[in-house]
BAVO-157322 format. One record per residue: residue in one letter; x, y, z of N, C-alpha, C in turn. Coordinates in pm, whole numbers, padded with zeros to 5 digits, always signed. Layout:
% residues N
aXYZXYZXYZ
...
//
This chain:
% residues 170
x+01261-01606+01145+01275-01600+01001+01218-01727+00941
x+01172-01676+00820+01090-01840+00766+01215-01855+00611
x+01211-02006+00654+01333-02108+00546+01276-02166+00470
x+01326-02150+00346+01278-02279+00243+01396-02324+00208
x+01398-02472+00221+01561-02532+00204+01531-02665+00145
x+01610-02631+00052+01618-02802-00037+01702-02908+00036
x+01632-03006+00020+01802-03118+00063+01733-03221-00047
x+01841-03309-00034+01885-03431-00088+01910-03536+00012
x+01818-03629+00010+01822-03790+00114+01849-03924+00019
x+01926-03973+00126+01953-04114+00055+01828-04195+00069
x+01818-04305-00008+01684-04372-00039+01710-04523+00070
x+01720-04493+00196+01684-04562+00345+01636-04553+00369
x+01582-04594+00476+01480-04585+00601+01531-04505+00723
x+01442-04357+00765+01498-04265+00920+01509-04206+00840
x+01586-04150+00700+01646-04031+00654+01559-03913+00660
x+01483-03887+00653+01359-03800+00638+01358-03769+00812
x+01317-03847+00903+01325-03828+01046+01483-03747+01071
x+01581-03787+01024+01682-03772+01042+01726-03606+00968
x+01684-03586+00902+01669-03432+00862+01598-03329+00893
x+01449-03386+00955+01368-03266+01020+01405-03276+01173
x+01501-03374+01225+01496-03337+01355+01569-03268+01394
x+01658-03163+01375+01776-03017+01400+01662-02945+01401
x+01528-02938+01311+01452-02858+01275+01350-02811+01448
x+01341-02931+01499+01266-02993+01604+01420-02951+01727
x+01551-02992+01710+01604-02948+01869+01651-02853+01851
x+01645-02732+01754+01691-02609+01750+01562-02492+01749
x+01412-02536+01831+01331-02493+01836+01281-02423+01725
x+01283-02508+01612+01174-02453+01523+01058-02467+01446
x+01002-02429+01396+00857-02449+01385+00816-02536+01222
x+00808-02620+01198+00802-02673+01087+00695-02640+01005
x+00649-02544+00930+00569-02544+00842+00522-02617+00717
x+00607-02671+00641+00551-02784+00511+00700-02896+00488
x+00678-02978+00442+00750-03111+00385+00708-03138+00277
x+00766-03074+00165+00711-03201+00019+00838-03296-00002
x+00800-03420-00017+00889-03528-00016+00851-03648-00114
x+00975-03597-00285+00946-03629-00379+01026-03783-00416
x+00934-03854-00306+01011-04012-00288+00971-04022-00461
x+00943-04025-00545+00913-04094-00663+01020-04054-00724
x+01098-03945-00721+01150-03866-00810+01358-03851-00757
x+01395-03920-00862+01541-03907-00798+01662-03800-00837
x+01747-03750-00832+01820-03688-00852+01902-03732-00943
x+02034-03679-01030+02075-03752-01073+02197-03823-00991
x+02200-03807-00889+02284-03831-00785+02239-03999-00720
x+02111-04024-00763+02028-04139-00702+01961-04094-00566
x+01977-03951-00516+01917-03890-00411+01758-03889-00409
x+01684-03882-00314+01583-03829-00324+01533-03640-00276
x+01487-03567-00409+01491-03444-00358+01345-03424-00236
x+01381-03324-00147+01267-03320+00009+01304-03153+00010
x+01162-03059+00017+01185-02945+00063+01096-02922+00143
x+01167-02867+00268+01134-02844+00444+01145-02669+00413
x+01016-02647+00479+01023-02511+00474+00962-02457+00618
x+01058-02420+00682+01008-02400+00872+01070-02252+00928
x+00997-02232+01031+01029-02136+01097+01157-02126+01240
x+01276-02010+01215+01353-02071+01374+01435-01875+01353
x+01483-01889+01492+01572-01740+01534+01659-01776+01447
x+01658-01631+01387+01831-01628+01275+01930-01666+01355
x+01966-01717+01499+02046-01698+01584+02074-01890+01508
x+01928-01980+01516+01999-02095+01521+02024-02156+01420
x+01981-02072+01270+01973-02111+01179+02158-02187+01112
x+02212-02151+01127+02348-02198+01158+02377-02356+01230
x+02311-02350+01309+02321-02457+01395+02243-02571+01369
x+02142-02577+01279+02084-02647+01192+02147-02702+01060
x+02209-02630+00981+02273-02653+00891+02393-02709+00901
x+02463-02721+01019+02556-02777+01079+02503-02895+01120
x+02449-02964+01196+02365-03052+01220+02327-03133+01111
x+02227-03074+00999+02214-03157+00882+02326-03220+00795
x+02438-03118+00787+02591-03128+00750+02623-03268+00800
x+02655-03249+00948+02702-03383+01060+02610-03516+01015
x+02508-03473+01010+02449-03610+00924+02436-03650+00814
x+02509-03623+00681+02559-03623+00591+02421-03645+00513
x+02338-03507+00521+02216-03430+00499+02284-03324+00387
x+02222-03398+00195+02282-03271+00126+02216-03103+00122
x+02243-03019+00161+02173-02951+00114+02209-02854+00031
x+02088-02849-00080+02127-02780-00213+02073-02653-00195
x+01983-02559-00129+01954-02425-00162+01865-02402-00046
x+01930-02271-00013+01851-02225+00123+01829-02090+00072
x+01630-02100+00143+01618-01964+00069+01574-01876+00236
x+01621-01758+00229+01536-01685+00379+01480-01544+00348
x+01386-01624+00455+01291-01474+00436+01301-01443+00628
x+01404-01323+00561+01403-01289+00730+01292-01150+00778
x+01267-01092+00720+01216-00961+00744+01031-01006+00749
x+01023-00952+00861+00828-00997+00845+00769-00876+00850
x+00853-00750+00922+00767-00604+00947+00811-00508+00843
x+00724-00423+00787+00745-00347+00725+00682-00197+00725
x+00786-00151+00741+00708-00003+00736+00791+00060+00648
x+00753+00269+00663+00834+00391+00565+00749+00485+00608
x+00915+00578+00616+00911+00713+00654+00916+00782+00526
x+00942+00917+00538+00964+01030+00444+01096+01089+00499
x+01161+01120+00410+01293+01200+00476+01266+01315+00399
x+01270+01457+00464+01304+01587+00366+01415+01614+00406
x+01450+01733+00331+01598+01791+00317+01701+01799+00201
x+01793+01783+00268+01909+01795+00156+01981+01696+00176
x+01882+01546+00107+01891+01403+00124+02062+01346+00074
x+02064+01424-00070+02157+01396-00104+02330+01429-00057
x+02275+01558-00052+02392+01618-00062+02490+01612+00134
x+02384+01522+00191+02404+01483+00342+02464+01319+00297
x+02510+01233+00189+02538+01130+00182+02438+01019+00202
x+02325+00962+00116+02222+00940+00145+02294+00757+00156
x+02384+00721+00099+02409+00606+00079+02476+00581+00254
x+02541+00674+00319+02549+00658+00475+02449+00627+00572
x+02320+00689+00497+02209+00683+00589+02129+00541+00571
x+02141+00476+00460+02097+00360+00417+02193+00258+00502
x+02327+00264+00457+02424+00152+00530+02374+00186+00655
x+02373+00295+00718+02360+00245+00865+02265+00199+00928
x+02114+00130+00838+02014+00072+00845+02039-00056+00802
x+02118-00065+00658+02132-00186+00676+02252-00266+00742
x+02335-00201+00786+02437-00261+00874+02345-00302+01026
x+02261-00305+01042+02194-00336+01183+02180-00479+01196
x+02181-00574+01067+02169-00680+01071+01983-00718+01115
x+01953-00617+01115+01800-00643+01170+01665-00598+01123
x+01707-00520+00999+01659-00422+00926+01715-00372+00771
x+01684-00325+00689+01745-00314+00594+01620-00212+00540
x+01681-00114+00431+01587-00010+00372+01586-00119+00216
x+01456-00131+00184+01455-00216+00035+01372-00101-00069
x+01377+00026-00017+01250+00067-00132+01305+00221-00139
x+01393+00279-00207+01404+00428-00210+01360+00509-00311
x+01258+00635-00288+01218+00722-00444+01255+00830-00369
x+01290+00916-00455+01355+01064-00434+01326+01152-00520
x+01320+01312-00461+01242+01384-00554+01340+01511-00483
x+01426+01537-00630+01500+01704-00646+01432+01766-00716
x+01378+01866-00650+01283+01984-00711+01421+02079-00796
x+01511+02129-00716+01620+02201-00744+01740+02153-00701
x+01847+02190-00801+01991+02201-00675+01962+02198-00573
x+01971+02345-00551+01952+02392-00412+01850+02418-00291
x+01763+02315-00340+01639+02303-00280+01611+02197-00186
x+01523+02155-00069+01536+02037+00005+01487+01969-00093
x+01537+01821-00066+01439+01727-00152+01347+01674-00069
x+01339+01546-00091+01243+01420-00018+01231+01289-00072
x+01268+01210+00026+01277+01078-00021+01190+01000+00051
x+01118+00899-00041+01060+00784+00055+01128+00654+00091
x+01131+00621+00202+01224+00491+00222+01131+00362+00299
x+01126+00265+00270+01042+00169+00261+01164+00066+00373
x+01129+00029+00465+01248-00055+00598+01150-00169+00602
x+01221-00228+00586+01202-00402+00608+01275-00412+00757
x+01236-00503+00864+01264-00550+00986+01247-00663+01045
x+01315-00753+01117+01269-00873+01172+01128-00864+01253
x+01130-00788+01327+01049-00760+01442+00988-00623+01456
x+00828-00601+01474+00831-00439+01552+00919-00411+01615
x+00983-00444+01747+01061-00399+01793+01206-00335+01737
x+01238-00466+01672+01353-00369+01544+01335-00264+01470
x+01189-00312+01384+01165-00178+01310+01170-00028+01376
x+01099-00027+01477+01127+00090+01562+01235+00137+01598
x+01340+00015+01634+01476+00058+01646+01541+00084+01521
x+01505+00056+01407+01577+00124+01329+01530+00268+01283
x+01381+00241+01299+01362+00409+01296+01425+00495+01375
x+01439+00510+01495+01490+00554+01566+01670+00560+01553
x+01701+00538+01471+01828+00475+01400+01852+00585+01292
x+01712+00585+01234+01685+00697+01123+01718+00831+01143
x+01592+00848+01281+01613+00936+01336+01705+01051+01389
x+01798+00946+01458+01908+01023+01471+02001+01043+01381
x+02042+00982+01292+02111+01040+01218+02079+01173+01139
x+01907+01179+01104+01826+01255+01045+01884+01405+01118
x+01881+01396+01268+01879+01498+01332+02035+01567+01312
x+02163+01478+01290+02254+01501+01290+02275+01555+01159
x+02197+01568+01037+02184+01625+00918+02132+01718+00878
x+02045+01720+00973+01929+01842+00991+01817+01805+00870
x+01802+01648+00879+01662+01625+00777+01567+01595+00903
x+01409+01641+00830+01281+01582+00909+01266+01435+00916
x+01193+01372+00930+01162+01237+00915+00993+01285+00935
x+00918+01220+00875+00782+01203+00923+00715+01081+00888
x+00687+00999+00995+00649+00850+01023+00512+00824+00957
x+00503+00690+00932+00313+00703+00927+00260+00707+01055
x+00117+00724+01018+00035+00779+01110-00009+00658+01133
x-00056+00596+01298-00098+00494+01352-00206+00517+01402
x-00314+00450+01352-00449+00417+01440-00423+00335+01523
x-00578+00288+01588-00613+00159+01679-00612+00074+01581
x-00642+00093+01457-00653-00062+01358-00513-00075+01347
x-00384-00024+01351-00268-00030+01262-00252+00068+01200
x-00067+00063+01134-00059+00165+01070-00168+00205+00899
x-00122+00300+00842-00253+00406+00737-00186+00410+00641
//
């Protein structure tokens, strides 16, 4: 997952070393540092935003760490989801509890549906919905399709995936 996180450093010497290094023993990948030594807080802090890459697993363990070193930090932003794909669901989207079929995508902790359009022709008619899944990983994404899937089957809706070339998905 990629972080953008504000902190607040006291105006010493190390502090800056002393904040990107959780970043460094919790294996993660540091992408940018802006570090607005000119500019103080009204705290007398200096504001620094570190924006790096690490497993949602250690992201915790970082922030704990910066904590222990009496590292302020004011706003953590995450972008956990990097894969994205969407299926089609037909059927009788609704009337099968469509808000069940969503929680149990986003209860995966690994995946989440961010994009739903739906189309009732009739009452009593199948509909069709498009659902747009955000995922950490291909591998997740697939597992949550497959997530889809079955429930789909237990409803008696279709699912139909995109279509994959050799370039990627179409």
């Amino acid at each position: 997952m990629r972080v953008s996180m504000d902190i607040e450093l006291k105006d010493i010497p190390g502090q800056l070393l002393l904040a990107l290094r959780p970043v460094s023993e919790f294996k993660g990948n540091l992408i940018s540092v802006v570090h607005h030594h000119e500019k103080r807080t009204p705290r007398g802090t200096i504001p620094v935003q570190v924006v790096f890459e690490t497993k949602p697993d250690k992201l915790n363990d970082i922030i704990a760490s910066l904590e222990e070193s009496d590292i302020s930090i004011v706003r953590i932003d995450e972008k956990r989801y990097f894969e994205h794909g969407a299926v089609i669901l037909i059927g009788h989207i609704v009337h099968t509890d469509i808000q069940d079929t969503i929680d149990s995508i986003d209860n995966t902790g690994y995946a989440e549906i961010v994009d739903l359009n739906l189309s009732m022709p009739k009452i009593n008619m199948p509909s069709s919905a498009s659902l747009k899944i955000d995922a950490v990983s291909k591998e997740h994404l697939a597992q949550a399709i497959d997530i889809l899937k079955d429930i789909a089957k237990k409803k008696d809706l279709l699912v139909i995936e995109p279509i994959k070339s050799e370039l990627g998905a179409i």
